[in-house]
C-alpha positions as CSV (number, residue, x, y, z in Angstrom):
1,X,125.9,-36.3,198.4
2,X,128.2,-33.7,198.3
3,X,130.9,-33.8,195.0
4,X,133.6,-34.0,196.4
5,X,132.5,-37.4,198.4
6,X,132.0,-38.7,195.0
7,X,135.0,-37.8,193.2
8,X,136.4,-39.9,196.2
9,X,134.5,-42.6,196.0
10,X,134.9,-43.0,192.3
11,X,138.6,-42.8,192.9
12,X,138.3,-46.1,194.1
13,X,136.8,-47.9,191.9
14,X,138.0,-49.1,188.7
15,X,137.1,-47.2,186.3
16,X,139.3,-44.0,187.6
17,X,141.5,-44.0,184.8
18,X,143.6,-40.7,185.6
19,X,140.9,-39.0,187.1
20,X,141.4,-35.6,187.8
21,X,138.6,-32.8,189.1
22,X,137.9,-29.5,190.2
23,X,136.2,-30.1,193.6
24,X,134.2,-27.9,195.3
25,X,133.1,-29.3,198.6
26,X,129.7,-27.1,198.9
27,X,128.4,-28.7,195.5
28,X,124.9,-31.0,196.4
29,X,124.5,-33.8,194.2
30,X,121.2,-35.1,194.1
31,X,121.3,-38.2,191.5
32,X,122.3,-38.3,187.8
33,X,120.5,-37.8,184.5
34,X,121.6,-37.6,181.2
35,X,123.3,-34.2,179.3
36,X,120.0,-33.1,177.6
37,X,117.7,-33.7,181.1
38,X,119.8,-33.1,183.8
39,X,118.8,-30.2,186.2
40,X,120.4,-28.4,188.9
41,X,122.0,-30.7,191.5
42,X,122.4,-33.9,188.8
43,X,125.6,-35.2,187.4
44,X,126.1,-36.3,183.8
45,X,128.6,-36.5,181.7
46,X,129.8,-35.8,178.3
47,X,131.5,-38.7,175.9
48,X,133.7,-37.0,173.3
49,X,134.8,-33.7,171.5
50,X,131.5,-34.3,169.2
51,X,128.9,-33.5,172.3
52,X,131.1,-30.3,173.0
53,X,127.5,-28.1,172.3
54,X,126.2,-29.7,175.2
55,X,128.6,-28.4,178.0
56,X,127.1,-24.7,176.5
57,X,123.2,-26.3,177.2
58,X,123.0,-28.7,179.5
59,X,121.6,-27.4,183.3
60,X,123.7,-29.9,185.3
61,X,125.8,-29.3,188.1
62,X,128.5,-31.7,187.6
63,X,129.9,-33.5,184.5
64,X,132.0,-36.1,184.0
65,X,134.4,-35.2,181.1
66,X,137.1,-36.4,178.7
67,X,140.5,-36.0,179.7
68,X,140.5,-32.8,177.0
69,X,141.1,-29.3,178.4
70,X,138.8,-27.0,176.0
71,X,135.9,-29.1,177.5
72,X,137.1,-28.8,181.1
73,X,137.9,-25.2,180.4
74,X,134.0,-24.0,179.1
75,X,132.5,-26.3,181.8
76,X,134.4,-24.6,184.5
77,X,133.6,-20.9,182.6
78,X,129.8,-22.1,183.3
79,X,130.2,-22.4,186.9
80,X,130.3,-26.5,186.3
81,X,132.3,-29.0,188.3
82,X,133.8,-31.8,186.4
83,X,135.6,-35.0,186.8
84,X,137.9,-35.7,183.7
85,X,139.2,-39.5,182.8
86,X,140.0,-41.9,179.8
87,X,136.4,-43.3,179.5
88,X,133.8,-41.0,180.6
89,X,130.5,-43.4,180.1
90,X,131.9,-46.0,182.0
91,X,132.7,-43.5,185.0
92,X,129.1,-42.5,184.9
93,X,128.0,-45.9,184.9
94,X,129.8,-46.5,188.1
95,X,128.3,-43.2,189.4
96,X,124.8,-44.5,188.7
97,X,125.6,-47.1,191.6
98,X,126.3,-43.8,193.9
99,X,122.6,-43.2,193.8
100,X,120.3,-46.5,192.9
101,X,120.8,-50.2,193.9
102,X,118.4,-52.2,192.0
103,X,116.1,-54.4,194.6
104,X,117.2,-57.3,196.8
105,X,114.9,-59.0,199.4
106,X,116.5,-60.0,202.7
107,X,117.2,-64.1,202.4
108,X,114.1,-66.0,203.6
109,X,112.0,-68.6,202.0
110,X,108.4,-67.8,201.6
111,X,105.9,-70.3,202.9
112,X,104.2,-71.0,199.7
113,X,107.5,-71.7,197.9
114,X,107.1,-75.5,197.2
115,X,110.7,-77.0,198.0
116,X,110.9,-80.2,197.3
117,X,112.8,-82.5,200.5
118,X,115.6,-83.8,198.3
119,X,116.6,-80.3,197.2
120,X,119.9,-78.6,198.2
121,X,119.7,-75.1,199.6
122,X,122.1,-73.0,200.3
123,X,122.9,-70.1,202.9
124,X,121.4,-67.0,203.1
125,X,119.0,-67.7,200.4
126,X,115.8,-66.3,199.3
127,X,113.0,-68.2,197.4
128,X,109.8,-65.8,196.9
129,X,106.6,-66.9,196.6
130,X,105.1,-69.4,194.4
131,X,108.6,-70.5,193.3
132,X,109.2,-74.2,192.9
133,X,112.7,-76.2,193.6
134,X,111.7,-79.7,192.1
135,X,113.8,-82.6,193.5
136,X,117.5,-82.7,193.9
137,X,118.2,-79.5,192.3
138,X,120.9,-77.9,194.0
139,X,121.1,-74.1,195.0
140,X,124.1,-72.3,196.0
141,X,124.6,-70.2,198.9
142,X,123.0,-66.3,198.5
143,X,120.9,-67.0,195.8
144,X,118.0,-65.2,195.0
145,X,115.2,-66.9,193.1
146,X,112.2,-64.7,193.0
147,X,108.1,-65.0,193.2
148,X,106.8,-68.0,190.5
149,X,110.5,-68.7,189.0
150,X,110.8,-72.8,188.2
151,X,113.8,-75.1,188.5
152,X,113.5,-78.2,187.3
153,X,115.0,-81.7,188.9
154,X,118.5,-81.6,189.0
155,X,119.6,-78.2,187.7
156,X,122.5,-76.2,189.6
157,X,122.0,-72.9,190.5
158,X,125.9,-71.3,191.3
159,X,126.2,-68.9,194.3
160,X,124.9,-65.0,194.3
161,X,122.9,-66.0,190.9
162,X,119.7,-64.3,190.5
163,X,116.5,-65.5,188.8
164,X,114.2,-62.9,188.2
165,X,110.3,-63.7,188.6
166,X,108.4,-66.4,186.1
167,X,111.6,-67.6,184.7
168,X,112.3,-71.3,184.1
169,X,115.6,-73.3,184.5
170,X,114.8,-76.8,182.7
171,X,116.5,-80.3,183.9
172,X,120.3,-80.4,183.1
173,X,121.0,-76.7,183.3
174,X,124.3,-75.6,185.2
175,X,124.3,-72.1,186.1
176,X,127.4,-70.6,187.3
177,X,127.7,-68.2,189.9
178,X,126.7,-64.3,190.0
179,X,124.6,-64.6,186.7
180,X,121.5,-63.1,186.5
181,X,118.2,-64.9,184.8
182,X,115.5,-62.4,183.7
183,X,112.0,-62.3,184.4
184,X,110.4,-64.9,181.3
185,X,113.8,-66.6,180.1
186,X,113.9,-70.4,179.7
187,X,116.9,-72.2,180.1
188,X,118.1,-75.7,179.3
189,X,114.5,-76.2,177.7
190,X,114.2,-79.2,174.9
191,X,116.0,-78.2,171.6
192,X,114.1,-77.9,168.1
193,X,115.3,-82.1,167.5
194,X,113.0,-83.9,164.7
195,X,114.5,-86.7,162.9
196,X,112.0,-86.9,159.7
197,X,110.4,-90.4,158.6
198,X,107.7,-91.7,156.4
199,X,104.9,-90.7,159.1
200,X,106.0,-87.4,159.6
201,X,108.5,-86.3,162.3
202,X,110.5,-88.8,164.9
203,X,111.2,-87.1,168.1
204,X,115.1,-87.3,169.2
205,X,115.5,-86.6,173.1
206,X,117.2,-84.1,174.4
207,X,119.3,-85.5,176.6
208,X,122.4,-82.8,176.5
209,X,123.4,-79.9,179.3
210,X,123.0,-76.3,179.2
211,X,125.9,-74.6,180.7
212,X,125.8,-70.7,182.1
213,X,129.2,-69.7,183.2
214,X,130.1,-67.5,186.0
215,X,128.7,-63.7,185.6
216,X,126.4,-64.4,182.5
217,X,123.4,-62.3,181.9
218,X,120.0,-63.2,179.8
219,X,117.4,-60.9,179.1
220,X,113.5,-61.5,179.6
221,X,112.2,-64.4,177.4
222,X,115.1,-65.4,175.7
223,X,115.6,-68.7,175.2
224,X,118.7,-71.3,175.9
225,X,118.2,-74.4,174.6
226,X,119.7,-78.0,175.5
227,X,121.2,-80.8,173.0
228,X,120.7,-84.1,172.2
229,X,124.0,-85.1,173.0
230,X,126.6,-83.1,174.8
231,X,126.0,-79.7,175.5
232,X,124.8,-75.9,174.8
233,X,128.1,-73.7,176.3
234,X,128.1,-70.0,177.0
235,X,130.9,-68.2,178.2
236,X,132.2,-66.3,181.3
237,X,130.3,-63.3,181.7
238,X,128.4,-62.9,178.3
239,X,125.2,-61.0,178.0
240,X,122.3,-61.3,176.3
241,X,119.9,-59.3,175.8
242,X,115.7,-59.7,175.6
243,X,114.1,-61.9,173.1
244,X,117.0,-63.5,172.2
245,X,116.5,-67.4,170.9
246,X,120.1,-69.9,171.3
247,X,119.4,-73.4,169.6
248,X,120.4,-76.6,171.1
249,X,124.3,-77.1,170.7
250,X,125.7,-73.6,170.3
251,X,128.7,-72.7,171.9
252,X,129.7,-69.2,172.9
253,X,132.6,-67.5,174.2
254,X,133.6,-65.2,177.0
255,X,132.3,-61.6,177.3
256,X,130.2,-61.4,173.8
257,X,127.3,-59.4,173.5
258,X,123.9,-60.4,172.3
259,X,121.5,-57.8,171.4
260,X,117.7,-58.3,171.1
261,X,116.0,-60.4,168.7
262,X,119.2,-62.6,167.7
263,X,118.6,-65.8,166.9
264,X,121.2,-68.7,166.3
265,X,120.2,-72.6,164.3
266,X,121.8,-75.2,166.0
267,X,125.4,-76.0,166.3
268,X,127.0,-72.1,166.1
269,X,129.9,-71.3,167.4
270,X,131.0,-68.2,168.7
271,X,134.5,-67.0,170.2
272,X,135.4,-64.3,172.6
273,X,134.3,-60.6,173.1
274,X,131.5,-61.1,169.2
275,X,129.3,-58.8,168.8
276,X,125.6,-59.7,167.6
277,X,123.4,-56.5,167.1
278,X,119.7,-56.7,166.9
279,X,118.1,-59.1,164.8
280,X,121.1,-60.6,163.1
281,X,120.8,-64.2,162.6
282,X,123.0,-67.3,162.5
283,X,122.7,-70.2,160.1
284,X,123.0,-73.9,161.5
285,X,126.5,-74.9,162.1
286,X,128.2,-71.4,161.2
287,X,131.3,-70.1,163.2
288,X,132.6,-66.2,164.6
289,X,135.8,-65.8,165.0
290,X,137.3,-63.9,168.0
291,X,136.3,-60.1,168.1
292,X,133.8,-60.9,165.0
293,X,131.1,-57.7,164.7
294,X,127.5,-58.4,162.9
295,X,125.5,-55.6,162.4
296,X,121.6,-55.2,163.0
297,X,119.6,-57.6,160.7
298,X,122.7,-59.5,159.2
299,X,122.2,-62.6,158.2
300,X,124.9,-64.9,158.5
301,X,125.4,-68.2,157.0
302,X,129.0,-69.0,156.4
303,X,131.9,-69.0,158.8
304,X,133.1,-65.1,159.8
305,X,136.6,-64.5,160.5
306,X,138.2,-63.4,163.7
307,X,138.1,-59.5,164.0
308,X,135.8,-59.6,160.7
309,X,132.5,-56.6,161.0
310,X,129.9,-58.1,158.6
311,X,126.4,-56.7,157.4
312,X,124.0,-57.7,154.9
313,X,122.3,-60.9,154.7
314,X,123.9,-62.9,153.7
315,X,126.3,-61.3,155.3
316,X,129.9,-59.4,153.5
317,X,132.3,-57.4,154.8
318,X,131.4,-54.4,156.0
319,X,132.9,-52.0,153.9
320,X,132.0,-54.3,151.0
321,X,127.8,-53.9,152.2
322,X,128.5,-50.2,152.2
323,X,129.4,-49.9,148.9
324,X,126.7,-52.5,148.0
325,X,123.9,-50.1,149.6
326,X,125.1,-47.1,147.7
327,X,124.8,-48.8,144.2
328,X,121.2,-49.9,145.4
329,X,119.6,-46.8,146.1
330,X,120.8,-45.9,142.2
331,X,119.1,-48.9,141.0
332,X,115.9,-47.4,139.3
333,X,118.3,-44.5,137.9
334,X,120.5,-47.2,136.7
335,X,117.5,-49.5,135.5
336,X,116.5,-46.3,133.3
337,X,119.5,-46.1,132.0
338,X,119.8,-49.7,130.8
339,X,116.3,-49.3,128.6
340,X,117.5,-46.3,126.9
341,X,120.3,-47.8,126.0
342,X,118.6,-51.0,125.0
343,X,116.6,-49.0,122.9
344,X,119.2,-47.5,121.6
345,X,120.6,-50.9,120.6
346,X,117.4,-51.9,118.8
347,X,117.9,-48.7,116.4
């Protein structure tokens, strides 16, 4: 593809912030790679000021630069053609499209899908083999649902949604439309509900919904699970990532993000655009304000404020944990120092 045909392309989509470029209409672009692998004929593109070394190094043909005229300048210097705009990552991550669709089978429904009659199917659907539509469940029109994915009786299944093979959408899920289930998740699945009694444990049913909203992503084998009463919520276009375990009766905002190996007791709430890195954790019935940040590993077990960053377990302020950190790598130099003066005090 020449460069020029993709400086127009991405014109039109809408991450062109202010784009500007140098075209040069004999450039051939062959796919995309990042800075430090890219070789004659890819396209990359460089962040901020603080990657500067790598306009000098990198062998690309094209980059995809800040709006910031000493980078545009070298690049150009190194016989380099550029596009320049506000957010450079997310202009490469349109560009990506340029090159690679992921996989989409044609609609059809494989003869050893098992269907059963009372099912809803929509148009221009496909079910790959092995996959199983248990009775009344109801599946929206372009749907993809492929090889050995399960959904139970009565779950919905929202238009252009995608479940990836071996996943599993229990009874009383509602999945909105253009989410995407990966390959191993289970949604709407019985949630961890014991009632405890002389003999041991009493079972309480789960009798609750699991709600997906529209444009929701979950990662291979995380888990979604449903309520007793009522229902487990999450927002318009959230995504979560792999590994990823959401207790019965958790409700989550619009367009968080969920990194691997986050886990959440029952009951959490969450508000808009949060942030969990890897591994933090959420204690039963604990809230996150709007725009709340939790760093990787913290452990949360109180209520965060809107906007708050917290790290640590359990969890403080951000700033706070730094300074927490520092005195703790001085603790055996600090624990030396209290025996000498101890000794000192037994004198």
């Amino acid at each position: 593809m020449k460069f020029s045909e993709i400086v127009e392309k991405l014109s039109h989509t809408a991450t062109a912030n202010s784009l500007t470029a140098n075209k040069d209409e004999n450039i051939e672009i062959t796919g995309v790679a990042a800075v430090d692998e890219a070789i004659a004929g890819h396209l990359s593109y460089i962040e901020g000021p603080k990657f500067a070394s790598f306009v000098g190094k990198t062998n690309a043909s094209a980059l995809i630069l800040p709006q910031d005229e000493t980078l545009q300048k070298l690049a150009s210097e190194r016989g380099i053609v550029w596009i320049a705009t506000r957010d450079p990552r997310l202009m490469f991550a349109a560009s990506i499209a340029l090159f690679y669709q992921p996989y989409r089978p044609t609609p059809e429904i494989h003869p050893t899908a098992v269907i059963h009659p009372t099912a809803k199917i929509g148009t221009d659907v496909y079910i790959g083999p092995h996959a199983v539509i248990q009775q009344e469940a109801e599946i929206g029109n372009q749907v993809c649902i492929h090889p050995n994915a399960v959904v139970y009786p009565n779950a919905k299944i929202g238009d252009r949604t995608i479940l990836h093979a071996n996943c599993t959408i229990h009874e009383r899920a509602r999945i909105g439309a253009d989410c995407v289930i990966h390959s191993g998740a289970v949604i709407g699945a019985e949630g961890f509900g014991f009632v405890p009694i002389a003999t041991g444990w009493f079972k309480m049913e789960q009798s609750g919904y699991t709600v997906l909203e529209d444009g929701v992503e979950i990662g291979c084998n995380s888990a979604i699970d449903r309520p007793s009463v009522g229902e487990t919520r999450i927002g318009r276009s959230t995504k979560i990532d792999n590994l990823v375990q959401i207790g019965h009766g958790c409700q989550i905002g619009a367009y968080c993000a969920i990194a691997g190996q986050s886990g959440m007791a029952g009951g959490v709430k969450i508000g808009n655009r949060v942030i969990l890195a890897g591994q933090s954790g959420i204690a039963n019935q604990a809230k996150m304000g709007d725009g709340a940040i939790a760093t990787a590993q913290a452990g949360i077990l109180s209520d965060v404020p809107p906007g708050e960053i917290v790290s640590g377990t359990p969890a403080m302020p951000h700033k706070v944990f730094l300074r927490v950190a520092a005195i703790y790598s001085r603790l055996p130099q600090m624990y030396q120092t209290l025996k000498q003066l101890q000794r000192l005090g037994q004198k």
